[in-house]
C-alpha positions, 0 to 999 in steps of 0.5 A, spaced: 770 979 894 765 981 899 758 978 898 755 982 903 751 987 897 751 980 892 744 980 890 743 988 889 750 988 885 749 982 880 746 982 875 748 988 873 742 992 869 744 989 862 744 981 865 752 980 867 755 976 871 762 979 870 763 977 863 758 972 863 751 972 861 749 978 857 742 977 851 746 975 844 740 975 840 736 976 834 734 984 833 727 981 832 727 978 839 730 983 843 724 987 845 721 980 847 726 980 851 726 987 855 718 986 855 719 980 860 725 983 864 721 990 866 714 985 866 718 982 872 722 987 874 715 990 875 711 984 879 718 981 883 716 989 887 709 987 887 705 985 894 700 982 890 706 977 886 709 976 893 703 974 896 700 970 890 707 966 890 707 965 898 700 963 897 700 957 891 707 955 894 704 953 900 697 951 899 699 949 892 706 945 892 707 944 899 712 948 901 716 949 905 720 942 904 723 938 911 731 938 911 732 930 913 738 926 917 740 921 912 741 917 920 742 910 917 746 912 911 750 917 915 752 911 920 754 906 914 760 911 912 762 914 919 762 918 923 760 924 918 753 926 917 748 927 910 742 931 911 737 933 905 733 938 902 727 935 900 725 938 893 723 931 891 716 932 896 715 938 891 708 938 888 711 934 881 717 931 885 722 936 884 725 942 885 723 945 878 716 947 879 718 953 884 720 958 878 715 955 872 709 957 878 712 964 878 713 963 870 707 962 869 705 968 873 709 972 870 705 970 863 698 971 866 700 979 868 703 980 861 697 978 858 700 971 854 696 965 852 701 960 852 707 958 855 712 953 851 719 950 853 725 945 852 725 939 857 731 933 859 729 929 864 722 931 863 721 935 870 721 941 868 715 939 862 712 936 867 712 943 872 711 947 867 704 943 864 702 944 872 703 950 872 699 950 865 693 947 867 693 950 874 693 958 870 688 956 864 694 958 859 696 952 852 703 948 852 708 946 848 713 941 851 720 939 846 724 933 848 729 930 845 727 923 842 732 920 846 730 923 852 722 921 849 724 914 849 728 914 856 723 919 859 717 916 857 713 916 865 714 924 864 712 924 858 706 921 859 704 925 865 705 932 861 700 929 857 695 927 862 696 935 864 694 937 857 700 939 854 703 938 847 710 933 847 714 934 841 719 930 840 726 933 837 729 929 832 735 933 831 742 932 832 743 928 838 736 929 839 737 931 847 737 938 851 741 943 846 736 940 841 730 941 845 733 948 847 734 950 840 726 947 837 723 951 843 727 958 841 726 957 834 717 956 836 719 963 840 722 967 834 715 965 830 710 966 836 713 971 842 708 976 841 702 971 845 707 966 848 712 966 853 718 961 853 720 959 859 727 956 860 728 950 864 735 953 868 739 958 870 741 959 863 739 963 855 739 970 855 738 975 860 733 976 864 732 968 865 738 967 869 736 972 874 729 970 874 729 962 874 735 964 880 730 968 884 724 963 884 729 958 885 733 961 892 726 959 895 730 953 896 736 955 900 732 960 904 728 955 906 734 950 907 738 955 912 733 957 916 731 950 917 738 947 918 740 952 923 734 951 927 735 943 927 742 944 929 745 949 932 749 952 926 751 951 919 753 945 915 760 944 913 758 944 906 753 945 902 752 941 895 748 939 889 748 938 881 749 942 876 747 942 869 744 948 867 744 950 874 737 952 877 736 948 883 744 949 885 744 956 884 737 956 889 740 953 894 746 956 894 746 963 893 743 964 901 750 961 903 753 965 899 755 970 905 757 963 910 763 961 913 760 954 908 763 951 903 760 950 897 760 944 892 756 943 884 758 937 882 757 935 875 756 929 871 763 926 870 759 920 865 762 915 862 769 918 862 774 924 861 773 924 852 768 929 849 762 926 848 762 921 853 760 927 861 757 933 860 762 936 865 762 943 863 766 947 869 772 941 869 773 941 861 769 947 857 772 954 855 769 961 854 763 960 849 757 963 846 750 959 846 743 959 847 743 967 847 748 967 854 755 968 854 758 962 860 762 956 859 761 950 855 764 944 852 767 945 845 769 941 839 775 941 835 772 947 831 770 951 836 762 948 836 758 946 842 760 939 843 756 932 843 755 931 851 753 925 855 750 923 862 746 918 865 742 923 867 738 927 861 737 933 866 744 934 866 747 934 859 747 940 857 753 943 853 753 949 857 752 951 864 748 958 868 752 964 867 752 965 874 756 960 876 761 961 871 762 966 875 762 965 881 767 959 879 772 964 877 771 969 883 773 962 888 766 963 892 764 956 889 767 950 888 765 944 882 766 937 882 764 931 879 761 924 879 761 918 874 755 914 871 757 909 876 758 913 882 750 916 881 747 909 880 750 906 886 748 912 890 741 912 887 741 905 890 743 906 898 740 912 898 733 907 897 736 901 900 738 905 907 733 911 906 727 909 902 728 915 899 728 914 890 732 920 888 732 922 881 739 920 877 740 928 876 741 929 884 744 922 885 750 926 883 750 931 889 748 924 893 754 920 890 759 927 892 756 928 899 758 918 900 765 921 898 766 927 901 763 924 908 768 918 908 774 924 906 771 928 912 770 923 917 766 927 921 762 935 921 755 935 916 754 935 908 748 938 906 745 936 899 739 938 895 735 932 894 732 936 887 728 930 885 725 923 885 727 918 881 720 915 879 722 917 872 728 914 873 725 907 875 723 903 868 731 905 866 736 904 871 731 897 872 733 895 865 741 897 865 742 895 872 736 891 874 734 892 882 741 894 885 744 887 887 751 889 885 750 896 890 748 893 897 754 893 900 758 900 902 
């Protein structure tokens, strides 16, 4: 496949990535949804956006973010060595605020009132409450009550930037039903509100528009590594759960002679209920308005799914990576419960980087990857800080005595 014209060529006008994605919904929302796609297909052409965009990424996230050389942890494995893209030294500590400021540009051209969506982790709740407060707009955050309750660090800072935090008491009570109460808030209310998605998934256009916010990320981190060294890295990772800091970081790749890995949460194990590892065990499904791979149960419906990390368990995956899976030009991974805790700790120990338990996976590969590699350089995006995650991995694993030592 000749990925050359990518960008121009995919999606394609009615939101495929090949068979994957599409806009499956409910015929009340359809025109909704075609007013946020020609609203953004109108500004994303716009100079005024652009400049706009370039200007709040600078002086209000702080962008561009370093690429850093992990030197000690690098040393400590071999030979091989670790850099990362440093998302968690964006303004809210992760990569999610570069789509929800450019979400909520999009609202204020459109005229909306209120911006509302689903969180797991909190990370994304949290950018999109900044994005709110920053453009003057009302917000609705839903959370799973679980994640409530693990979360609560995220939860109080969307709260202390003004937006309501409703806590979902559904089903599993994590993302998918977070996912669900925010769709269920947009069918009532899209005439003065915009729903804005938290990944690379749902119907079109939020794949192609979260994809493109996100590529800042990859633009930023190939231009910076080549001026560092030389040349491209070996190979280029992060996680993936829906896949929005994944798929920024590695569309600009994508033409390179570089090999590209997404790792996903392996959890406690291979069973269904016990990882979230869509790409290794999902099949071809519908849900939450997109066509893509997801993880099923015996009769066919979204499984129950688990990770320690509640950013990454999700059901499904962004169709795009569906994709690009199947066309061979990227490759998925994946890592354990105990393989993210245990990196989350060295790369604090060796570092004094906190990394979130979302990109501790990405970490976890590039640990294992670099001992199989013995030399050459892994890039990882690092998409975000782990202060959310303190309280408790402290309580399941206390201060990392049993992950000192490689």
């Amino acid at each position: 496949m000749d990925f050359s014209t990518y960008l121009k060529d995919y999606p394609s006008k009615d939101g495929y990535f090949g068979k994957f994605g599409g806009a499956y919904l409910p015929e009340h929302l359809v025109p909704a949804m075609e007013e946020i796609a020609n609203a953004y297909l109108t500004i994303c052409h716009s100079s005024q956006f652009i400049s706009e965009l370039r200007r709040i990424r600078k002086e209000f996230q702080g962008r561009p973010t370093p690429v850093y050389h992990c030197e000690r942890l690098s040393r400590k494995i071999g030979n091989c060595q670790i850099y990362l893209k440093r998302e968690d030294l964006n303004h809210s500590g992760a990569h999610k605020l570069n789509h929800c400021m450019g979400e909520g540009l999009l609202a204020k051209f459109m005229g909306k009132k209120r911006i509302i969506a689903e969180t797991g982790a909190g990370q994304h709740g949290v950018a999109l409450a900044t994005a709110a407060a920053f453009f003057g707009l009302d917000c609705t955050i839903y959370m799973g009550a679980v994640d409530v309750a693990k979360q609560a660090p995220n939860v109080a800072r969307m709260k202390v930037l003004g937006a309501e935090v409703v806590s979902v008491q559904d089903g599993q009570k994590t993302l998918k039903e977070a996912v669900d109460a925010a769709f269920q808030d947009y069918s009532k209310n899209y005439k003065d509100t915009i729903y804005c998605i938290g990944s690379a998934v749902g119907p079109h256009p939020f794949p192609m528009m979260v994809r493109d916010f996100q590529m800042v990320v990859g633009q930023e981190a190939r231009e910076q590594f080549k001026e560092m060294m030389g040349f491209l890295p070996d190979v280029v990772t992060a996680c993936v759960g829906g896949g929005s800091n994944s798929i920024g970081m590695f569309l600009p790749f994508v033409n390179d002679p570089v090999e590209i890995v997404g790792v996903e949460p392996l959890g406690r194990g291979k069973e269904i209920g016990d990882n979230a590892a869509t790409m290794t065990y999902g099949e071809e499904g519908v849900m939450h308005g997109f066509n893509s791979i997801m993880l099923k149960n015996s009769d066919g419906e979204p499984a129950p799914v688990y990770s320690i990390a509640s950013g990454l368990d999700y059901q499904s995956v962004g169709p795009e990576h569906a994709f690009l899976r199947d066309s061979g030009r990227i490759k998925y991974d994946t890592a354990t419960d105990e393989e993210a805790v245990n990196a989350f700790f060295k790369l604090s120990r060796y570092e004094g980087i906190i990394p979130a338990l979302e990109s501790s996976h990405a970490v976890a590969y590039a640990i294992r990857r670099a001992k199989e590699m013995g030399q050459g350089s892994i890039l990882v995006n690092l998409s975000g800080r782990g202060d959310k995650d303190l309280d408790y991995v402290i309580e399941k694993y206390g201060f990392g005595e049993k992950f000192k030592d490689f």
